[in-house]
PADREN-841157 format. One record per residue (C-alpha): residue number from 1; x, y, z. Coordinates in Angstrom, 2 decimals, always signed. Each point is the difference from the previous one (the first is absolute). Example, Ala and Ser with C-alpha at 12.3 -4.5 7.8 and 13.67 -1.06 7.14 Angstrom:
<atoms>
i|X|Y|Z
1|+12.30|-4.50|+7.80
2|+1.37|+3.44|-0.66
</atoms>
This chain:
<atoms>
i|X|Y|Z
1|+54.78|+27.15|+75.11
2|+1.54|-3.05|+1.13
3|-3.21|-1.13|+2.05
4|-1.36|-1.68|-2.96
5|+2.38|-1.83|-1.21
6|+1.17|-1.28|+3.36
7|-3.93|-1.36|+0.69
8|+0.21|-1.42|-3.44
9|+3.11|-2.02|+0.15
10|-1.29|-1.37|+3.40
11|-3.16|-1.10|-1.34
12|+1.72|-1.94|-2.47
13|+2.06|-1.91|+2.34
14|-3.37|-1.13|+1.43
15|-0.28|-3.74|+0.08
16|-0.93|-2.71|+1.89
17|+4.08|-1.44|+0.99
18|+1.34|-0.33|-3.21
19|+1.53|+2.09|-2.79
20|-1.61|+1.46|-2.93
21|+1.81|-0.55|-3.45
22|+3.15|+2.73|-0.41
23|-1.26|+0.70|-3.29
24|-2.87|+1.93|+1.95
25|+1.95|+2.04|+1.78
26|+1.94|+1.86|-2.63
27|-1.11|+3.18|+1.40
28|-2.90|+1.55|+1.94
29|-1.45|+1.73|-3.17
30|-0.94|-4.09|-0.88
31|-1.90|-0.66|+2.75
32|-3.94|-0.57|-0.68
33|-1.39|+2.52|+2.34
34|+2.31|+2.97|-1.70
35|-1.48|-1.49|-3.20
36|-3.72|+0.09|+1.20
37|+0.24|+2.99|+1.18
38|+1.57|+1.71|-3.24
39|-2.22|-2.04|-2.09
40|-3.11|+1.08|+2.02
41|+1.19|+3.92|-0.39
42|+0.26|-0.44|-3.80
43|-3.63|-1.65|+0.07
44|-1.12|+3.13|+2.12
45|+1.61|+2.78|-2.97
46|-3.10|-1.90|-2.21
47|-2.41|-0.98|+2.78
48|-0.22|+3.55|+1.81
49|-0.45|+2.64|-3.29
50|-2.39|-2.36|-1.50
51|-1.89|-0.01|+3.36
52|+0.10|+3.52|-0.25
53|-1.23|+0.40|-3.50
54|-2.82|-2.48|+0.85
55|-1.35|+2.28|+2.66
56|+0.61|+2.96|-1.93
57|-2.22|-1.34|-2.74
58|-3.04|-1.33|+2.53
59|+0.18|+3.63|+1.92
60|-0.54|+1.57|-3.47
61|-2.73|-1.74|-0.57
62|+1.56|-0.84|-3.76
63|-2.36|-2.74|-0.90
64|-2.54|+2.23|-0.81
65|+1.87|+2.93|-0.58
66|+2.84|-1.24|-1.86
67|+0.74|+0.09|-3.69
68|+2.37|-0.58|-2.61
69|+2.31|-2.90|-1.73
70|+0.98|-1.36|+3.50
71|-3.20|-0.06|+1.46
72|-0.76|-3.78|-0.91
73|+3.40|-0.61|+1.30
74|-0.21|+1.57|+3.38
75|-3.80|-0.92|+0.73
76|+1.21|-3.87|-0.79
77|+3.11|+0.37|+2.50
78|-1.87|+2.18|+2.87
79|-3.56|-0.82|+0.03
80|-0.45|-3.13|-2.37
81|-3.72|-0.73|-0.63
82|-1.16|-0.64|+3.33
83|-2.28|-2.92|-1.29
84|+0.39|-2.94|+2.44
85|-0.99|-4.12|-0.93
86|-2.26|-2.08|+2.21
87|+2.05|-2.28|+2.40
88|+0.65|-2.96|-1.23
89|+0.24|-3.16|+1.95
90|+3.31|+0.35|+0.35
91|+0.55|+3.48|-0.54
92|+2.50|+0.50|-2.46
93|-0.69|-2.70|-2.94
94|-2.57|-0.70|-2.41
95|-1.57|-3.74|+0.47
96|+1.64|-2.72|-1.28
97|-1.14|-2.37|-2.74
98|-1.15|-2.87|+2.07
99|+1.60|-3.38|-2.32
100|-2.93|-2.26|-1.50
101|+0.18|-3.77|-0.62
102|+0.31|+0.15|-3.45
103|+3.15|+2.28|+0.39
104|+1.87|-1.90|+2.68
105|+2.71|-1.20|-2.12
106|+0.91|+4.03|-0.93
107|-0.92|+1.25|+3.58
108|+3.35|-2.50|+0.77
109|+2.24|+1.16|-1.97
110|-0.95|+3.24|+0.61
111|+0.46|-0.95|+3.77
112|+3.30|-1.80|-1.32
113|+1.11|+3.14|-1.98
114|-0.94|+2.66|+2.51
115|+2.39|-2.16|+3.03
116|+2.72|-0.43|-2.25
117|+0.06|+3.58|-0.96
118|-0.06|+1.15|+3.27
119|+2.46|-2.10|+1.27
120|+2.34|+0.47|-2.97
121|-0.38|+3.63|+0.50
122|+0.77|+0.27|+3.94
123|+2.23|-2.96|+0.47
124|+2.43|+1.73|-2.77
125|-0.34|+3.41|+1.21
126|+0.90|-1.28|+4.16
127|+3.10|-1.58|-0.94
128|+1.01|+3.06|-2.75
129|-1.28|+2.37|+3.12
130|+2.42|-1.74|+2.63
131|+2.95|-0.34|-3.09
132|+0.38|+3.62|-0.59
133|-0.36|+0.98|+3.25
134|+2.44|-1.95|+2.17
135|+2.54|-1.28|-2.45
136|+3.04|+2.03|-2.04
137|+0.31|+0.98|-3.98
138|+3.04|-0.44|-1.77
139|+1.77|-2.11|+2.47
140|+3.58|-1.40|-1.40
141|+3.07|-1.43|+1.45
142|+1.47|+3.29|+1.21
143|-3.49|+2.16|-0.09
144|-2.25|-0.79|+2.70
145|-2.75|+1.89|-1.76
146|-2.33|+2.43|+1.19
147|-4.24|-0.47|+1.02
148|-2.58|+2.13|-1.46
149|-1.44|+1.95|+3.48
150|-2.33|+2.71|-1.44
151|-3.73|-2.08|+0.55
152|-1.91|+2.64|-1.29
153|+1.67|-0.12|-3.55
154|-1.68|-4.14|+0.20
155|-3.33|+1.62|+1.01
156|-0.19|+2.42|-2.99
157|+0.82|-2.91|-2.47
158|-2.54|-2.37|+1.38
159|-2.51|+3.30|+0.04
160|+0.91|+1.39|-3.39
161|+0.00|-3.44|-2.08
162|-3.90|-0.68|+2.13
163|-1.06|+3.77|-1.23
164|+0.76|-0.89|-3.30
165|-1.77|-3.71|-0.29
166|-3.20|+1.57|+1.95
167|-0.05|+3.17|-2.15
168|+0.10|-2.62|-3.52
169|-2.74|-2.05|+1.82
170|-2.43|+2.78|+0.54
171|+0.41|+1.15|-3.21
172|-0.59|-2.91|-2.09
173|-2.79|-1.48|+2.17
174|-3.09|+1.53|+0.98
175|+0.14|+1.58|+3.81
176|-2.71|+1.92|+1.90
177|-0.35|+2.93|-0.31
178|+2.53|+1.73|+2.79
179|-1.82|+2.09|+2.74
180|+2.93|+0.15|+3.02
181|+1.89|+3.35|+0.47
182|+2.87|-0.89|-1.64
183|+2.31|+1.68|+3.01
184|-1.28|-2.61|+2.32
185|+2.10|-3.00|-1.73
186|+2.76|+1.80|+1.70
187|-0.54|-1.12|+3.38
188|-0.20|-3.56|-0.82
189|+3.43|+0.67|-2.13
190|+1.67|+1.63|+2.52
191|-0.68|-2.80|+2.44
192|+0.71|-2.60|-2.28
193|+3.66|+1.79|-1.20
194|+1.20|+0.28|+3.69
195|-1.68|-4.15|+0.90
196|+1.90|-0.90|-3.42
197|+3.51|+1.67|+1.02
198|-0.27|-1.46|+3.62
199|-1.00|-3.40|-1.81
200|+3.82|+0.53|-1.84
201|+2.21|+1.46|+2.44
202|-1.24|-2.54|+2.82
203|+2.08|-2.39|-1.98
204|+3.52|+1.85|+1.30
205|-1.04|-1.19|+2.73
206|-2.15|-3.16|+0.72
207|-0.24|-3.50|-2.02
208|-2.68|-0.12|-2.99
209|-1.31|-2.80|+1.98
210|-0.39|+1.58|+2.84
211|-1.83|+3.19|-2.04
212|-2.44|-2.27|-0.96
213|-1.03|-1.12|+2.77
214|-0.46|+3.51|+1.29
215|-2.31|+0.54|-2.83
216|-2.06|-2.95|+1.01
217|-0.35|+1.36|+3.32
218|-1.71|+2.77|-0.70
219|-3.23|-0.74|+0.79
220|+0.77|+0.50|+3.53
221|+0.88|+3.85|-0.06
222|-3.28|+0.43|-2.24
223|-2.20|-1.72|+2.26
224|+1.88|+1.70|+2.54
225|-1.12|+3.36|-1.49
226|-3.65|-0.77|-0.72
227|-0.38|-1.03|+3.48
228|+1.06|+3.58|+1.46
229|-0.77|+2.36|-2.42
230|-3.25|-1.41|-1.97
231|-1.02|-2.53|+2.57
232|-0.50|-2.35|-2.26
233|-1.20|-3.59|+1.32
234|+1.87|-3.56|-1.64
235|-1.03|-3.47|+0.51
236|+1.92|-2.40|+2.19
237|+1.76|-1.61|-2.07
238|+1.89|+2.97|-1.43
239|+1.31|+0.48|+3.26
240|+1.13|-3.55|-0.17
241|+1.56|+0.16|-3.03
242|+1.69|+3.82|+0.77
243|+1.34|-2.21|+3.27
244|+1.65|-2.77|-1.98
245|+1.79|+2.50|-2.51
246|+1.36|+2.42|+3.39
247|+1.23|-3.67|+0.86
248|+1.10|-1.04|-3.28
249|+2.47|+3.16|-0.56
250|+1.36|-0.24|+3.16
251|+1.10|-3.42|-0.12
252|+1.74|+0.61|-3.31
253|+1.18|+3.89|+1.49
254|+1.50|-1.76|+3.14
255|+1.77|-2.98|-1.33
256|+3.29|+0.03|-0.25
257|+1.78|-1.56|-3.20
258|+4.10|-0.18|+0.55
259|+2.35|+1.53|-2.52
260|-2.62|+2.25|-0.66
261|+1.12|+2.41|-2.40
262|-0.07|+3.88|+0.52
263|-3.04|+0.51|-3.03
264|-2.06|-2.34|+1.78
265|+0.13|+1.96|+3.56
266|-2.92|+1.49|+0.89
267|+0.58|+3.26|+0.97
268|-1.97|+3.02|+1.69
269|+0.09|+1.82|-2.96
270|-1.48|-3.01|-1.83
271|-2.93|+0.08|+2.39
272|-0.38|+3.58|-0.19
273|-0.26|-0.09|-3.72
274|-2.08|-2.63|-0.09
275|-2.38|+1.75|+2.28
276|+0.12|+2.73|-2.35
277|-1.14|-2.14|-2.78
278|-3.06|-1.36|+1.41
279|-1.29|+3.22|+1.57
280|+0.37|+1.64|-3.02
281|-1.54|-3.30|-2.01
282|-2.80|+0.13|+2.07
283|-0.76|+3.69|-0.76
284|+0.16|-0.57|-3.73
285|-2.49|-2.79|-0.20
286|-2.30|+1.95|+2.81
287|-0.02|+3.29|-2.31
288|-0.19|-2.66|-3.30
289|-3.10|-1.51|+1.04
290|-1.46|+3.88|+1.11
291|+0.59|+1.12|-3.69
292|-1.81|-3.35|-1.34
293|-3.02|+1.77|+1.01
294|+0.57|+1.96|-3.08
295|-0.90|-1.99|-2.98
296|+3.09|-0.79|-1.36
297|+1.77|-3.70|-1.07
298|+3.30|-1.36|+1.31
299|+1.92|+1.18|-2.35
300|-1.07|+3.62|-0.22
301|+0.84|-0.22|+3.64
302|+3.65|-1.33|-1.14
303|-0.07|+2.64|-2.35
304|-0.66|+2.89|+2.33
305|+2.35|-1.32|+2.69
306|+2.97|-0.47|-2.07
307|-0.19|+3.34|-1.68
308|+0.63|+2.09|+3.53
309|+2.63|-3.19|+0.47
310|+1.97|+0.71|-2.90
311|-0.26|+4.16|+0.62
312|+1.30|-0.34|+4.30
313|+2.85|-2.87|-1.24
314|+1.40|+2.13|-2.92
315|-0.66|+3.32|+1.73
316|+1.94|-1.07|+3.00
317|+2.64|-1.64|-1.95
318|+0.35|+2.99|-2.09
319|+0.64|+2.04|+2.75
320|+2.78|-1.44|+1.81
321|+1.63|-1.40|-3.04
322|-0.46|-3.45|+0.68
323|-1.46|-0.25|-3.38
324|+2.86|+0.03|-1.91
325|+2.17|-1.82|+2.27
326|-2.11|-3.14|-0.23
327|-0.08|-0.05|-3.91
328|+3.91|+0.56|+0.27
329|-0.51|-3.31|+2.42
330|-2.38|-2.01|-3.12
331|+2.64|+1.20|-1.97
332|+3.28|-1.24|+1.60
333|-1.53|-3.37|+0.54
334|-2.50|-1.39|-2.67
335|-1.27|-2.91|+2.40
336|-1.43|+2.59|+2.41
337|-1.64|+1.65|-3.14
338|-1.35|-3.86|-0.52
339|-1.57|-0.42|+3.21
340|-1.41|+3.56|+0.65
341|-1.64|-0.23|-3.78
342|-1.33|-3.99|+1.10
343|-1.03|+0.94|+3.74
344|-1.90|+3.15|-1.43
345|-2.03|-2.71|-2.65
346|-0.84|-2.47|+2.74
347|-1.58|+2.64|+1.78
348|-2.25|+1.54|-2.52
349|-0.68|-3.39|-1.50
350|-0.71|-1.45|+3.95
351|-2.91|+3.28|+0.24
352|-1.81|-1.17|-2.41
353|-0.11|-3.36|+0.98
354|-1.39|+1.38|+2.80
355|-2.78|+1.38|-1.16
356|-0.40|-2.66|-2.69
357|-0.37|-3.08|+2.44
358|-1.92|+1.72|+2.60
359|-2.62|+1.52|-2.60
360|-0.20|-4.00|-1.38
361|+0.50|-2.05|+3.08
362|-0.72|+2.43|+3.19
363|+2.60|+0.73|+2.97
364|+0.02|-3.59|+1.35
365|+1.27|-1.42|-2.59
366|+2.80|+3.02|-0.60
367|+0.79|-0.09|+4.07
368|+0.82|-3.64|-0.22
369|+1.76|+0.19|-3.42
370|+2.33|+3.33|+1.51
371|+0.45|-2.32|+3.58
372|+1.37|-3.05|-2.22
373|+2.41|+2.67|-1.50
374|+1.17|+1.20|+3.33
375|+0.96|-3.47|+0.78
376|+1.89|-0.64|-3.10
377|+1.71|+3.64|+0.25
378|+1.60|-1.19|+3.85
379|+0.94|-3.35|-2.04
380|+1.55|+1.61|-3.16
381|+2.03|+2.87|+2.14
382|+1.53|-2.79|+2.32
383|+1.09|-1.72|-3.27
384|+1.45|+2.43|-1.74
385|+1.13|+2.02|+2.42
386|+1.08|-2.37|+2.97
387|-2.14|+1.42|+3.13
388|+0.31|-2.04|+2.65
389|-3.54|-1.50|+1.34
390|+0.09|-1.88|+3.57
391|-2.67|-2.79|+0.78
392|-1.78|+2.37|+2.41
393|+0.09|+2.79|-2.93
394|-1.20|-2.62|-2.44
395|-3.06|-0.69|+2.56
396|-0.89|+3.24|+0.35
397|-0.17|+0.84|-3.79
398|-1.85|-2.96|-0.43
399|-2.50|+1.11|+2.69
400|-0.13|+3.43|-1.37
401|-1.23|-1.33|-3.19
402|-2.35|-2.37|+1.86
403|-1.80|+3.16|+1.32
404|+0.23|+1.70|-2.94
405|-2.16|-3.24|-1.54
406|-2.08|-0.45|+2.89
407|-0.94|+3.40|-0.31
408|-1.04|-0.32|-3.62
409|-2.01|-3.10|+0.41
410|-2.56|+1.46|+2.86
411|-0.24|+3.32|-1.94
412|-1.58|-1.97|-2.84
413|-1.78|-2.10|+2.48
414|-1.25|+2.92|+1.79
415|-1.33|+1.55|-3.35
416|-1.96|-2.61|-1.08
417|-1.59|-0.53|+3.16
418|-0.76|+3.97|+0.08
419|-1.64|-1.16|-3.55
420|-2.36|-2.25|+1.51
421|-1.31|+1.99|+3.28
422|-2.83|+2.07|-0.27
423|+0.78|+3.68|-0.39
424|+1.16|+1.68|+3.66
425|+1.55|-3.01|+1.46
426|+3.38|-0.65|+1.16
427|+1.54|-3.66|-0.65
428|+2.91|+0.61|+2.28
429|+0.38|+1.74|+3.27
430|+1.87|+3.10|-0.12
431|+2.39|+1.48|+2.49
</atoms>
């Protein structure tokens, strides 16, 4: 019994030479690998009957034997219509409306509108994100306050509050019509849950700046992946530009900035959690862009995603009480109840700006637009929240984003020139 307990507390201590905050080591029960792991069992009390209902229903054979008032419900969940789309070119939006010259006045503001909105919408939410989650409520003169801890209570706002928008989108626009099992959303959600919570709780543990610069990085791990396991071929210069980010992040991971304080240490945990989050990023947009090949929009995808989000979050937060505990939280201190509400709009809101400015403008455009933002979000944390950034740190974020540019510039290079070859050429060597 005391096994456990003993392996958690030593994980905890894990660092690389320095201390992680006290606040953090309250008890064992706080640590984020207890969490994961009770969070992951409550996921399994949903996951594992519904798994077993599914196959229940496909061994009976209840599509075509089935009948009754839950038969349109159960044949949408289990076996869907089983209609897939043609590929598209890019495989999981329709084609964009290419902008004439007699609209090139609205195609810029559009361009204008669609970069502010994004950038209003993520710039806000990375500074609210890094607020709640390293920094005390209700601080006074003889109360040092206390830190909300429980990430998965952030996840179910954000997921609940992007349900909602999607589900009043789809219904007052016109969708396709849906054909995807509705059960396989849950995959995708479950991925995306456990990315988003690693995303949260990395923050007890690592700068903001230092998270986002993780995120930038991983293009490495997924080419890593698609050279072992699909053997997929790139181009040279993604290898270049995968080099310069490894060397980017390490020259801002290995500097050392004096005085540095004890939120901006980067810690094992950090980089364990943060390893979390892109695996399990990378598995959500891999098993996204498999259910595009069901005709479906953006949104419906939103839709369907946020729906199992919102049923694991509140399910598992039902179940070991956290629930209540966290409205007793929004309750004691009205500014969390602020930023939780805010954070939870500027991620529904920054979805659909998503979909809006790639549908108008393509992923070039929205890759450099979301790179610009990553810049500003390293600028706007060390402002407002005092991280320390060395010259050798400052060089390697600027070479990160260098890279991440770079990289943008030949892939729209390289697809025009595909444009112009005949059919069956290549225009760049592969490796």
């Amino acid at each position: 019994r005391f096994c456990l307990p003993l392996l958690l507390a030593s994980l905890s201590t894990m660092a690389t030479g320095e201390e992680i905050a006290p606040a953090l080591q309250d008890s064992w029960g706080d640590f984020w690998l207890f969490r994961f792991f009770v969070n992951a069992a409550g996921y399994a009390s949903i996951v594992v009957p519904g798994f077993l209902l599914i196959q229940y229903f496909k061994r009976r054979n209840y599509l075509e034997t089935g009948r009754g008032i839950c038969f349109p419900v159960i044949k949408s969940c289990v076996f869907g219509s089983e209609v897939k789309s043609v590929h598209q070119e890019d495989g999981s939006l329709p084609p964009r409306a290419e902008p004439t010259e007699s609209s090139t006045a609205r195609q810029v503001f559009k361009l204008l509108f669609c970069a502010a909105g994004l950038q209003a919408s993520y710039l806000t939410w990375g500074v609210l994100q890094e607020r709640v989650m390293t920094r005390t409520y209700g601080a006074t003169e003889t109360d040092p306050g206390e830190k909300f801890k429980d990430s998965q209570f952030l996840v179910f706002m954000n997921r609940i509050l992007a349900f909602t928008v999607a589900g009043l989108y789809c219904a007052l626009t016109k969708q396709p019509r849906h054909g995807a099992p509705m059960y396989k959303y849950s995959f995708a959600s479950l991925s995306n849950i456990l990315s988003s919570w690693c995303q949260y709780e990395a923050l007890k543990y690592i700068s903001f700046p230092t998270q986002v610069l993780a995120k930038a990085s991983k293009v490495i791990p997924v080419m890593m992946m698609g050279k072992l396991v699909s053997r997929k071929s790139y181009e040279y210069w993604e290898y270049l530009t995968a080099a310069l980010i490894s060397v980017g992040v390490s020259m801002f991971l290995l500097s050392s900035a004096p005085n540095r304080h004890a939120s901006t240490v980067t810690t094992f945990s950090g980089i364990i959690l943060l390893a979390g989050y892109i695996i399990f990023d990378s598995f959500t947009s891999n098993w996204q862009d498999a259910l595009f090949t069901y005709k479906m929009s953006p949104v419906q995808m939103m839709f369907g995603v946020n729906v199992f989000s919102c049923l694991f979050t509140v399910g598992s937060l039902l179940e070991q009480g956290a629930l209540l505990e966290s409205v007793r939280f929004m309750a004691r201190h009205s500014e969390f109840t602020a930023h939780a509400v805010l954070l939870s709009v500027c991620s529904a809101c920054g979805q659909l700006f998503i979909f809006y400015t790639i549908n108008q403008f393509g992923a070039a455009v929205f890759t450099i637009i979301m790179t610009l933002r990553q810049a500003f979000a390293i600028l706007l944390s060390c402002l407002i929240y005092g991280h320390t950034v060395t010259v050798v740190g400052g060089l390697g974020i600027a070479v990160v984003f260098m890279a991440l540019f770079l990289r943008v510039y030949a892939r729209s290079r390289m697809k025009k020139r595909s444009k112009k070859l005949p059919p069956g050429e290549t225009p760049v060597q592969k490796v």
